[in-house]
PyMOL Python script that loads the backbone (N, CA, C, O; Angstrom):
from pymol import cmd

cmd.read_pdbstr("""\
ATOM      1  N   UNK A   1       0.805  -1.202   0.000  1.00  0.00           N
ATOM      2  CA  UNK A   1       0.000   0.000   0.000  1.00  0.00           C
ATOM      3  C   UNK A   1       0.848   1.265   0.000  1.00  0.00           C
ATOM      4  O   UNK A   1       0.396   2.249  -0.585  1.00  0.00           O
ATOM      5  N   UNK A   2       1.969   1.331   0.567  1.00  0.00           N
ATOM      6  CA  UNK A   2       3.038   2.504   0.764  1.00  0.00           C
ATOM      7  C   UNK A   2       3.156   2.950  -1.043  1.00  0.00           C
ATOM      8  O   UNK A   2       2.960   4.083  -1.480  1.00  0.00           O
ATOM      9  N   UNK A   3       3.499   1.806  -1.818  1.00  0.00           N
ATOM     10  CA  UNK A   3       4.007   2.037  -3.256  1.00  0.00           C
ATOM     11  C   UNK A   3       2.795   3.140  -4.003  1.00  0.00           C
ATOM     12  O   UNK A   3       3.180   4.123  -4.635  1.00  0.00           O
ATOM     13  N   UNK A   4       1.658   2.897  -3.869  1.00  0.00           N
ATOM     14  CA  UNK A   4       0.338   3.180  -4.391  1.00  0.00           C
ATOM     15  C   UNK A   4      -0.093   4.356  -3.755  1.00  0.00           C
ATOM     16  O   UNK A   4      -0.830   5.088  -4.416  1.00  0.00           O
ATOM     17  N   UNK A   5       0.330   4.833  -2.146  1.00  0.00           N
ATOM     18  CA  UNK A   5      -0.299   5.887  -1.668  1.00  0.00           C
ATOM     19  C   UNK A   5       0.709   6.995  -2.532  1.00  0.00           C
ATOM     20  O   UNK A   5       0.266   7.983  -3.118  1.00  0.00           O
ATOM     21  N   UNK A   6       2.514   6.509  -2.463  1.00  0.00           N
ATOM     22  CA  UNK A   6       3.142   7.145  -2.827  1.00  0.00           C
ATOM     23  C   UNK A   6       2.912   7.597  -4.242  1.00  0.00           C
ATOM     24  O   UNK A   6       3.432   8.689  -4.473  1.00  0.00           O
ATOM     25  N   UNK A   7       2.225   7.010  -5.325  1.00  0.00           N
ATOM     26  CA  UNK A   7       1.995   7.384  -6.758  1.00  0.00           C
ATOM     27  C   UNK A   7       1.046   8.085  -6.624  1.00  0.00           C
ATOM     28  O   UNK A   7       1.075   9.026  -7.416  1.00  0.00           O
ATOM     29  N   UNK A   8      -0.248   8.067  -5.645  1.00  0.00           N
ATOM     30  CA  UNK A   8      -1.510   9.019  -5.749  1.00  0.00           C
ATOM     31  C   UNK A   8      -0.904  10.250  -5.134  1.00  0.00           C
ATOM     32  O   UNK A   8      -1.456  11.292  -5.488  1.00  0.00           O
ATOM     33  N   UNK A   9       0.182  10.386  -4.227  1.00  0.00           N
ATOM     34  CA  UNK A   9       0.104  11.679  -4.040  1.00  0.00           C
ATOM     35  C   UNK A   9       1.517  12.482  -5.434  1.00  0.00           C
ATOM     36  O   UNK A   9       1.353  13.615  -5.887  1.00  0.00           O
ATOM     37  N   UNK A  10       2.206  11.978  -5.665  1.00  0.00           N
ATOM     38  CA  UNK A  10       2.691  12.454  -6.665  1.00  0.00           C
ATOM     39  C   UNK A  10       1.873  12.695  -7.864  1.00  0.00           C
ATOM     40  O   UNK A  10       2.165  13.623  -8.619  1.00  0.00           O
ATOM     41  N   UNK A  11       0.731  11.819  -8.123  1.00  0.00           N
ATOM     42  CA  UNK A  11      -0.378  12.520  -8.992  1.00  0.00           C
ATOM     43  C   UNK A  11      -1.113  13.597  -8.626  1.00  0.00           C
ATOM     44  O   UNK A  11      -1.503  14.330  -9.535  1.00  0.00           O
ATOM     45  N   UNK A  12      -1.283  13.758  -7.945  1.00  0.00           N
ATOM     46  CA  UNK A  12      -2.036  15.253  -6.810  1.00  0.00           C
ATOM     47  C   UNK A  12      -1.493  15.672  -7.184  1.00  0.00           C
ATOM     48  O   UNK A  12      -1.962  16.534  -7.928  1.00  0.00           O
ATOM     49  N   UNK A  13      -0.153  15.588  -7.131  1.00  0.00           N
ATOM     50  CA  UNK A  13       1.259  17.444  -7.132  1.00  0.00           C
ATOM     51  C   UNK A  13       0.702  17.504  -8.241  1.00  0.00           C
ATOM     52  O   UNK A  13      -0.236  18.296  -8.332  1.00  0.00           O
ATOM     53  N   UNK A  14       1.070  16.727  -9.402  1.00  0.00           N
ATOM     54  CA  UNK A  14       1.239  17.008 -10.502  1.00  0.00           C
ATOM     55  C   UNK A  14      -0.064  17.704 -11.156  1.00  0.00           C
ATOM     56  O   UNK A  14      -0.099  18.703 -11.873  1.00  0.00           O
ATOM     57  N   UNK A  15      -1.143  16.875 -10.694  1.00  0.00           N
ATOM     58  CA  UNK A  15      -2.324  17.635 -11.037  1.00  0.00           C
ATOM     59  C   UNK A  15      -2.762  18.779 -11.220  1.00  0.00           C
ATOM     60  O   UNK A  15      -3.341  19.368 -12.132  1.00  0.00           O
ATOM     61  N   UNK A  16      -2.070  19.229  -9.291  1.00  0.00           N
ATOM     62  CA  UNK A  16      -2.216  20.636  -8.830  1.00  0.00           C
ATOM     63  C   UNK A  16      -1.194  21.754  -9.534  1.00  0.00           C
ATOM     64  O   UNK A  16      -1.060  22.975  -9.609  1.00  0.00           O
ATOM     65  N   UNK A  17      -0.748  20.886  -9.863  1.00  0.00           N
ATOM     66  CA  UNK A  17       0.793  21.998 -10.540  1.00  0.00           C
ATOM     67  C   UNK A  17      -0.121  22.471 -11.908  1.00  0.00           C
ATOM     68  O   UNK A  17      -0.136  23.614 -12.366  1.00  0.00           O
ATOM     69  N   UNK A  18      -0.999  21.113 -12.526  1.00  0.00           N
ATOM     70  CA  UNK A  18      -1.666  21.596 -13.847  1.00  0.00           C
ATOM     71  C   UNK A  18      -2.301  22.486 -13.641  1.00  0.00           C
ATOM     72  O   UNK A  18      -2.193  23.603 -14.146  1.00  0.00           O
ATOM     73  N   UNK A  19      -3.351  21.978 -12.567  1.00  0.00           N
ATOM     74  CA  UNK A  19      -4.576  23.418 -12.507  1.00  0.00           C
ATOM     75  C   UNK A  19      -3.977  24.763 -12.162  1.00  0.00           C
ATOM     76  O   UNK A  19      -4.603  25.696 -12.666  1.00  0.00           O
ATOM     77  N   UNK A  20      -3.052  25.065 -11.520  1.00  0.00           N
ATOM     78  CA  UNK A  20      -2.674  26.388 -11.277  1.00  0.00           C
ATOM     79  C   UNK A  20      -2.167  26.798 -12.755  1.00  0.00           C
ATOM     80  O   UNK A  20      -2.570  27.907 -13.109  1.00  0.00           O
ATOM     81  N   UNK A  21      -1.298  26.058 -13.751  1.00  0.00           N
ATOM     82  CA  UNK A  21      -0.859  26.481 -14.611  1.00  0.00           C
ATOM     83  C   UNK A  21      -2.344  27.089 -15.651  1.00  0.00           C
ATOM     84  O   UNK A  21      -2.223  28.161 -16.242  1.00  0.00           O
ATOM     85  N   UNK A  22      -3.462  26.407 -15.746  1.00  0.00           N
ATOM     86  CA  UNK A  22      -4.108  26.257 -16.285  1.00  0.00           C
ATOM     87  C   UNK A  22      -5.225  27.782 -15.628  1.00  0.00           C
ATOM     88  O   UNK A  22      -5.764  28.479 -16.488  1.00  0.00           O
ATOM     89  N   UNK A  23      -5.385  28.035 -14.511  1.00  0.00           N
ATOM     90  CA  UNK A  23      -6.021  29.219 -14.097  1.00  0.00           C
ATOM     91  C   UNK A  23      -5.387  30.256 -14.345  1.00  0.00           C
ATOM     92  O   UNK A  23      -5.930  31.095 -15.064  1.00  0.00           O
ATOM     93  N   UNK A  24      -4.116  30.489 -13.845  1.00  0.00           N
ATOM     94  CA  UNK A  24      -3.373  31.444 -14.553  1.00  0.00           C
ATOM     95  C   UNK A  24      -3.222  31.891 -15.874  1.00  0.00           C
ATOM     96  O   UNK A  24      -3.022  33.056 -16.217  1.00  0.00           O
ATOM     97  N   UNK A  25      -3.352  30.684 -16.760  1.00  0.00           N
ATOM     98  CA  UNK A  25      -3.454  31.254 -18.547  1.00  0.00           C
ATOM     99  C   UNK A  25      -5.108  31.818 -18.006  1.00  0.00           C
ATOM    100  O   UNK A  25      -5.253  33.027 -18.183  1.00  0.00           O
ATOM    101  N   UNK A  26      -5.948  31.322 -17.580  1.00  0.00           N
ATOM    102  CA  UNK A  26      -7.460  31.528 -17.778  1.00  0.00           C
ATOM    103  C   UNK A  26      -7.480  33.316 -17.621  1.00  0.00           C
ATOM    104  O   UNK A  26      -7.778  34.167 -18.459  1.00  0.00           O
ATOM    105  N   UNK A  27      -7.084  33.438 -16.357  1.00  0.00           N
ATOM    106  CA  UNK A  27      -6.754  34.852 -15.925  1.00  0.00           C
ATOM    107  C   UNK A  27      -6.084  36.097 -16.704  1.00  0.00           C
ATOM    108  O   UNK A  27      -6.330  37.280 -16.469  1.00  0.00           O
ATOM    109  N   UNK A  28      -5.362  35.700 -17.489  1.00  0.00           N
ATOM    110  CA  UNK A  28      -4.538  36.362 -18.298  1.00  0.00           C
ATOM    111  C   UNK A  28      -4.957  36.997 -18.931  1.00  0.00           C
ATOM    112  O   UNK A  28      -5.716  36.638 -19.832  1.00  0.00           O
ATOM    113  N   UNK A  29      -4.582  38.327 -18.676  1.00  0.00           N
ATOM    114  CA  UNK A  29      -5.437  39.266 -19.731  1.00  0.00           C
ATOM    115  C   UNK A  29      -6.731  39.894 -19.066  1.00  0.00           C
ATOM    116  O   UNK A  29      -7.453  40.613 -19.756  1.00  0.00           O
ATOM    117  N   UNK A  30      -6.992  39.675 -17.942  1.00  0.00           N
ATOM    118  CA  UNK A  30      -8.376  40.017 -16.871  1.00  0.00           C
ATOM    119  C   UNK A  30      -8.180  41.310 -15.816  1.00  0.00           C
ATOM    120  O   UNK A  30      -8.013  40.758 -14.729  1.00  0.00           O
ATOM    121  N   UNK A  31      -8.156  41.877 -15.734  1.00  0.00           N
ATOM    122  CA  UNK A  31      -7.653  43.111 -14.964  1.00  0.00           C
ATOM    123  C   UNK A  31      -8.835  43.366 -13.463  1.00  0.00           C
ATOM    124  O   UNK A  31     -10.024  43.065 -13.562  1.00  0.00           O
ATOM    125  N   UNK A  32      -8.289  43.900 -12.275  1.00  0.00           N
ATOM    126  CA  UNK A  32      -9.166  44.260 -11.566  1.00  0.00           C
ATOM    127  C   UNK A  32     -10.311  44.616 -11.536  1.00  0.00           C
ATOM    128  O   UNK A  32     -11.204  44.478 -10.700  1.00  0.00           O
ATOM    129  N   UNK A  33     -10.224  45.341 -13.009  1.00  0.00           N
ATOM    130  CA  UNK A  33     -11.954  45.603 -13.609  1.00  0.00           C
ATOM    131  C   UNK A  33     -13.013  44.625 -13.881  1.00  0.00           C
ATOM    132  O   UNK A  33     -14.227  44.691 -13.692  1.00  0.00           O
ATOM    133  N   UNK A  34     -12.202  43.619 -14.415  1.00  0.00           N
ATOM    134  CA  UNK A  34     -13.002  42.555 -15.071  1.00  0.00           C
ATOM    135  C   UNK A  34     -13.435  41.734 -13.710  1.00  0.00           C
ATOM    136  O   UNK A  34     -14.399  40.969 -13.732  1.00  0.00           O
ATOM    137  N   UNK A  35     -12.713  41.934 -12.621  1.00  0.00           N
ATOM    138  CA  UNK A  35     -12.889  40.865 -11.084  1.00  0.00           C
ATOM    139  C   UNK A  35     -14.286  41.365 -10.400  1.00  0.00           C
ATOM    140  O   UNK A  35     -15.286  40.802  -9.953  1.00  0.00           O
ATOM    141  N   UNK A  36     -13.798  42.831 -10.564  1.00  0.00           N
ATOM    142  CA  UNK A  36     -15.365  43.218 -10.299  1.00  0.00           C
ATOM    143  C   UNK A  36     -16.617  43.876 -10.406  1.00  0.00           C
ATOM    144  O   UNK A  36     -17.424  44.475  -9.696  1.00  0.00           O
ATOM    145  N   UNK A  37     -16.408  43.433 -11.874  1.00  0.00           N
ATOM    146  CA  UNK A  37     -17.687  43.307 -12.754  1.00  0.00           C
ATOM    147  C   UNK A  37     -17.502  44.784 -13.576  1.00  0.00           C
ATOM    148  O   UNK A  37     -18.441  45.573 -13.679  1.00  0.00           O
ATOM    149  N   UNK A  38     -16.111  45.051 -14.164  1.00  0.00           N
ATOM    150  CA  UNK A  38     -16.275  46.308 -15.242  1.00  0.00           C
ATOM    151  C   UNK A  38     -15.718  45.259 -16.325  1.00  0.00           C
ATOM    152  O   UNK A  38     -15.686  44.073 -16.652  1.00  0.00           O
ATOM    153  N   UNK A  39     -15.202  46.872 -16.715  1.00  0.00           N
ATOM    154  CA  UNK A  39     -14.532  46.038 -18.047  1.00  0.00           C
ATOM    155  C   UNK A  39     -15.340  46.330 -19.464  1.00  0.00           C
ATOM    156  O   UNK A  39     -16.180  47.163 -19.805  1.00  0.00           O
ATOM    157  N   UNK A  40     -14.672  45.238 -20.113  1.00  0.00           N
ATOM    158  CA  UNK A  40     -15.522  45.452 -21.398  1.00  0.00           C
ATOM    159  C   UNK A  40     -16.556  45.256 -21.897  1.00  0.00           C
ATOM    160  O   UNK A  40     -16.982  45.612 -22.996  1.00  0.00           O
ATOM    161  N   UNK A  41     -17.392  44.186 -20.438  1.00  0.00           N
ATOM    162  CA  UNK A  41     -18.525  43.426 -20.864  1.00  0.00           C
ATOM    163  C   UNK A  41     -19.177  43.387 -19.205  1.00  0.00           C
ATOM    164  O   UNK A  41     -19.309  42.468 -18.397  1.00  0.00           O
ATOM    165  N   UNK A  42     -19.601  45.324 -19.146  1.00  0.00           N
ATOM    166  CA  UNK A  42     -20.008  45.577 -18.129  1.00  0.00           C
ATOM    167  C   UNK A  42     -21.657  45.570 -18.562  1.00  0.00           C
ATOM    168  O   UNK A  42     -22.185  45.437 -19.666  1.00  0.00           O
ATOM    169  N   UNK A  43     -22.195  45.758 -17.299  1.00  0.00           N
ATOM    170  CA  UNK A  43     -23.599  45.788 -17.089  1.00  0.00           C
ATOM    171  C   UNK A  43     -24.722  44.328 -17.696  1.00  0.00           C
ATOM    172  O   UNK A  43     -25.689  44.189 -18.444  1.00  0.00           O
ATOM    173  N   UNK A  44     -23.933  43.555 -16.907  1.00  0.00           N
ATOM    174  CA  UNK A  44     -24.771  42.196 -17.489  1.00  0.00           C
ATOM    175  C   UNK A  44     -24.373  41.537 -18.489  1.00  0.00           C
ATOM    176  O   UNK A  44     -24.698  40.355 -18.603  1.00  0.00           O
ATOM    177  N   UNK A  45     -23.684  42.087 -19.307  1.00  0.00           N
ATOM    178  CA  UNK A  45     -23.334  41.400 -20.604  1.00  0.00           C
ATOM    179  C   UNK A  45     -22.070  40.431 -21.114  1.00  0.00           C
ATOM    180  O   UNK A  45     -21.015  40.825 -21.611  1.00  0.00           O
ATOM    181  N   UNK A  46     -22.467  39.083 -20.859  1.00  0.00           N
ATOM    182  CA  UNK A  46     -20.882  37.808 -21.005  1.00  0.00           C
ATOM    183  C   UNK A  46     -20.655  37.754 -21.942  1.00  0.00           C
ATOM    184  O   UNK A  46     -21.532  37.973 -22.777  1.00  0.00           O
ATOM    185  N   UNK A  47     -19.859  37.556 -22.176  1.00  0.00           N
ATOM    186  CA  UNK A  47     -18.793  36.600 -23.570  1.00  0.00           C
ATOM    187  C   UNK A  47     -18.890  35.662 -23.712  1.00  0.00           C
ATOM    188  O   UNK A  47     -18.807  35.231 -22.562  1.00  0.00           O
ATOM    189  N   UNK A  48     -19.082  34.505 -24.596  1.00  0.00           N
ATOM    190  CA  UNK A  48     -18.773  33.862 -25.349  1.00  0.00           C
ATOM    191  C   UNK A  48     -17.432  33.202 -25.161  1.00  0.00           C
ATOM    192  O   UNK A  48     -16.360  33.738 -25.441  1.00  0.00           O
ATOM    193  N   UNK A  49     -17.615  31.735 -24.557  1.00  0.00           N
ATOM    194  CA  UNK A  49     -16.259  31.029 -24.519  1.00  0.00           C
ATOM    195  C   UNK A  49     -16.068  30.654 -25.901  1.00  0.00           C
ATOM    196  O   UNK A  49     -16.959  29.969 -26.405  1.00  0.00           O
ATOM    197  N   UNK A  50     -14.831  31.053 -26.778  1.00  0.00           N
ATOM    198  CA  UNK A  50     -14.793  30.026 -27.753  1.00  0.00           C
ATOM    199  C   UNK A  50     -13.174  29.635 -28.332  1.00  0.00           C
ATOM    200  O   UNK A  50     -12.366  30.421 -27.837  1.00  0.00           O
ATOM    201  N   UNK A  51     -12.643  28.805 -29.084  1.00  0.00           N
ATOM    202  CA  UNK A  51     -11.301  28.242 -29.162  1.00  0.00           C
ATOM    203  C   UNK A  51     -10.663  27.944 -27.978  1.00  0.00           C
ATOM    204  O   UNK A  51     -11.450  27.346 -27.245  1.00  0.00           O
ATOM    205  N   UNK A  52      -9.390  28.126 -27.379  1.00  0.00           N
ATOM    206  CA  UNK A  52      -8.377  28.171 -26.754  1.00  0.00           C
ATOM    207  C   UNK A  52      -9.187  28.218 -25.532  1.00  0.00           C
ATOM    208  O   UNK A  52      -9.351  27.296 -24.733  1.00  0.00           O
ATOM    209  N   UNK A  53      -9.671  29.398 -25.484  1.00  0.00           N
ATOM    210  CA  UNK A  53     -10.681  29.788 -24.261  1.00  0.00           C
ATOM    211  C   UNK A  53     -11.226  28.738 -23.657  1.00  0.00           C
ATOM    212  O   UNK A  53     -10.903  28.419 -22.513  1.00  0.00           O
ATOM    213  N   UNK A  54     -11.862  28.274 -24.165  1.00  0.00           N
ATOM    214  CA  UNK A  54     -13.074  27.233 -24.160  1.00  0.00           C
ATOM    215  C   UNK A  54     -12.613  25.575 -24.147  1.00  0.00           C
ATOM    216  O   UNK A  54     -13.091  24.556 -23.648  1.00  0.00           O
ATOM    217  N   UNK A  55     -11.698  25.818 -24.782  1.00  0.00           N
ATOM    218  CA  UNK A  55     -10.745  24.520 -24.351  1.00  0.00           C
ATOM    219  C   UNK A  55      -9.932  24.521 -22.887  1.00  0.00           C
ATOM    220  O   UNK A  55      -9.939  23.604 -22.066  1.00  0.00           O
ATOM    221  N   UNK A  56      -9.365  25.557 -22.805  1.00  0.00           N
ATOM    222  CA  UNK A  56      -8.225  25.676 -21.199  1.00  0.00           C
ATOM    223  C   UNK A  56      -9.818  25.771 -20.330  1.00  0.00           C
ATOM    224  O   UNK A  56      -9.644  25.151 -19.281  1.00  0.00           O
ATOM    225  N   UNK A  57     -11.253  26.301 -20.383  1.00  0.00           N
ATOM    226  CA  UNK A  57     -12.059  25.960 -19.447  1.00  0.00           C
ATOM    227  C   UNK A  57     -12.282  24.389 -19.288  1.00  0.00           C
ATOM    228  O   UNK A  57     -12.184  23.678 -18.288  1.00  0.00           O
ATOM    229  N   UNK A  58     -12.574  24.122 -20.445  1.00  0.00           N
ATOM    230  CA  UNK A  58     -13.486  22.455 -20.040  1.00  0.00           C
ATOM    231  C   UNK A  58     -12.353  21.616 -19.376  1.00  0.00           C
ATOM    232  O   UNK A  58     -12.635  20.990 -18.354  1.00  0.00           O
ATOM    233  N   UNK A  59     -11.126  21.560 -19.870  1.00  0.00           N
ATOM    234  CA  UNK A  59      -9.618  21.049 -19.361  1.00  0.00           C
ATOM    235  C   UNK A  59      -9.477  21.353 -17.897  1.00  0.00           C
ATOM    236  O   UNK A  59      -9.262  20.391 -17.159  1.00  0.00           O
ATOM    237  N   UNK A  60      -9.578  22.683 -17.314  1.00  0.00           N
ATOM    238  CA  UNK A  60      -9.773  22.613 -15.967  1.00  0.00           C
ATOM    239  C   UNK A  60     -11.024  21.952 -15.273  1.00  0.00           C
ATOM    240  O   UNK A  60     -10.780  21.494 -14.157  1.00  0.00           O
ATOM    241  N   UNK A  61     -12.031  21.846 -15.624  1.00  0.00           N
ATOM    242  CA  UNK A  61     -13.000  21.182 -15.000  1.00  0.00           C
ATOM    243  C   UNK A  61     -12.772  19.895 -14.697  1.00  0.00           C
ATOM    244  O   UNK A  61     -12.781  19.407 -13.566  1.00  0.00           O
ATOM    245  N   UNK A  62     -12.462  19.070 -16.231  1.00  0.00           N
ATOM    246  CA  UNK A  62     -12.157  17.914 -16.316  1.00  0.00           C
ATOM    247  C   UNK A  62     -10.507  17.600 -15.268  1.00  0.00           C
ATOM    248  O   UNK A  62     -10.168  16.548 -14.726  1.00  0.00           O
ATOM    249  N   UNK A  63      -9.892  18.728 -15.287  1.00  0.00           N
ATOM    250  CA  UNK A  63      -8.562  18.288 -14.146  1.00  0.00           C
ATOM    251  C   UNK A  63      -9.378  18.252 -12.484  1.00  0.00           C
ATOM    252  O   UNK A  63      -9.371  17.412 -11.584  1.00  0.00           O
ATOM    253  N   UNK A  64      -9.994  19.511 -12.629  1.00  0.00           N
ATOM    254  CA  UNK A  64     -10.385  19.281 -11.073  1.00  0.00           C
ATOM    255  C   UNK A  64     -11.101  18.110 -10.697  1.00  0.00           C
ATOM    256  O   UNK A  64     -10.698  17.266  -9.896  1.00  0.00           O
ATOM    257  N   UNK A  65     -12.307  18.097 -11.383  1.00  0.00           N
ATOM    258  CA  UNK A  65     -12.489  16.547 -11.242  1.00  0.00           C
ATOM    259  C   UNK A  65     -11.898  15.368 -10.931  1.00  0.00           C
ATOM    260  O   UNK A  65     -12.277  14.540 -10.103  1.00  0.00           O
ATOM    261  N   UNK A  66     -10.466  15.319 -11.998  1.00  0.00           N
ATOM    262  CA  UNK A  66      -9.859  14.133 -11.585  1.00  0.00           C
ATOM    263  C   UNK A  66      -9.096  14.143 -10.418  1.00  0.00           C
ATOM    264  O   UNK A  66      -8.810  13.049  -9.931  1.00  0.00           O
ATOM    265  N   UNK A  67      -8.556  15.570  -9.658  1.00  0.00           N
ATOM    266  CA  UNK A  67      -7.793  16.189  -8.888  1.00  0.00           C
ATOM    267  C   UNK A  67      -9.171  15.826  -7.454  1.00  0.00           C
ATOM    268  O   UNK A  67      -8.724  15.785  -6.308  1.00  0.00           O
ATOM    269  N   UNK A  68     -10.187  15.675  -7.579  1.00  0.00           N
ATOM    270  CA  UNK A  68     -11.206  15.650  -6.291  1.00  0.00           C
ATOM    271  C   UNK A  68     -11.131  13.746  -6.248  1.00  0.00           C
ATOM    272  O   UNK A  68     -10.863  13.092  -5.241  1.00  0.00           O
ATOM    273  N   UNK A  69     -11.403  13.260  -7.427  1.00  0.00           N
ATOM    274  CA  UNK A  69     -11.657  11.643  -7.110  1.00  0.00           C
ATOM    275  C   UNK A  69     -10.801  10.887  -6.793  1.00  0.00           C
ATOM    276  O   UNK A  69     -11.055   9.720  -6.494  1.00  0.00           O
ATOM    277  N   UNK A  70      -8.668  11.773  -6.788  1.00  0.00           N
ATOM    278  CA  UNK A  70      -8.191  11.446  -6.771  1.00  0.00           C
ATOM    279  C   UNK A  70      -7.700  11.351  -5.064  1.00  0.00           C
ATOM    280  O   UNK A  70      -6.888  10.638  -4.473  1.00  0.00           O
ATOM    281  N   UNK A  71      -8.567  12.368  -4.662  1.00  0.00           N
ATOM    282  CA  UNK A  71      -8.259  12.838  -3.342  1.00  0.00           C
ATOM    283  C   UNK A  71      -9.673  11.648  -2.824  1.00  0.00           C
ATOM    284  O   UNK A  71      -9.484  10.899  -1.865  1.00  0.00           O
ATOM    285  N   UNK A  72     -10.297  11.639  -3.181  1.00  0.00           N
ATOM    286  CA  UNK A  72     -10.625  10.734  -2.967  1.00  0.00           C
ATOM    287  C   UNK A  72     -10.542   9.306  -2.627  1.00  0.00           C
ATOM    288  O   UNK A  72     -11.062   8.700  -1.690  1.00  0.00           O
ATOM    289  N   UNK A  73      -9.611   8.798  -3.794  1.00  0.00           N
ATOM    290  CA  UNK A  73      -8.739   7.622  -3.773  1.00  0.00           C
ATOM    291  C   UNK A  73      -8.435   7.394  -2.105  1.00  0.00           C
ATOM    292  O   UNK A  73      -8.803   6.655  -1.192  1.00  0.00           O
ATOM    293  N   UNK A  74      -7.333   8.763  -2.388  1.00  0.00           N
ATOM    294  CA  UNK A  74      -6.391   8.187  -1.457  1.00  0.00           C
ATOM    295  C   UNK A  74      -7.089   8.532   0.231  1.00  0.00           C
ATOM    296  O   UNK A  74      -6.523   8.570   1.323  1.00  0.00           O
ATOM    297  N   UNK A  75      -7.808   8.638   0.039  1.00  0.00           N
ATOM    298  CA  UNK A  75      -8.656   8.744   1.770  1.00  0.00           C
ATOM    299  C   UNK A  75      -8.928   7.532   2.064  1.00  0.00           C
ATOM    300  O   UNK A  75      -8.735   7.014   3.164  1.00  0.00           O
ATOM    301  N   UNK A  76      -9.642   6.726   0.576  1.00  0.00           N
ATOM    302  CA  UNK A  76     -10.317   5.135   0.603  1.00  0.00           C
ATOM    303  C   UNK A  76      -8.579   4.062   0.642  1.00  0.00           C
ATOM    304  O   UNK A  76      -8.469   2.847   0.803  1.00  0.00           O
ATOM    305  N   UNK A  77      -7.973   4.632   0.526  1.00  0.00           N
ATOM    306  CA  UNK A  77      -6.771   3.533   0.585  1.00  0.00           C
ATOM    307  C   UNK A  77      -5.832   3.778   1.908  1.00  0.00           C
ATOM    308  O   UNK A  77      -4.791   3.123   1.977  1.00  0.00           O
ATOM    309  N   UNK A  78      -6.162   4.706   2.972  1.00  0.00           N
ATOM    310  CA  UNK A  78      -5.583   4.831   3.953  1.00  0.00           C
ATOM    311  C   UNK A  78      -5.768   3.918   5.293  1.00  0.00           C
ATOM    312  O   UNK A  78      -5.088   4.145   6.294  1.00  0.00           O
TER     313      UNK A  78
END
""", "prot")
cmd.dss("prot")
cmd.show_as("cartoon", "prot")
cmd.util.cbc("prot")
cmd.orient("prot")
């Protein structure tokens, strides 16, 4: 069990290392304005996820996900 706890948590790091890399591109380009609620697409009005965008979103979802079941795992193998 030592071999297996030791690979789930080196998958965690690694995970976690993704999602931060992956919020940070998300962020990029977002200014204090945009945090709270100015910007270019003030007064109610969103954007449109699409290309790149829209890919680095669904990619984080799909990481956190695996980043929660993984934490998961390793609670059930302790």
């Amino acid at each position: 069990m030592g071999a297996l706890n030791t690979a789930l948590q080196i998958i965690q790091v690694l995970i976690s290392i993704a999602l931060v890399v992956l919020i940070i591109l998300q962020s990029k380009g977002s200014g204090i304005g945009n945090l709270l609620g100015g910007g270019e697409g003030g007064m109610g009005i969103t954007k449109t996820r699409r290309g790149l965008e829209k890919t680095l979103f669904q990619l984080t979802i799909i990481l956190s996900a695996i980043f929660l079941l993984n934490a998961i795992i390793q609670l059930a193998s302790q």
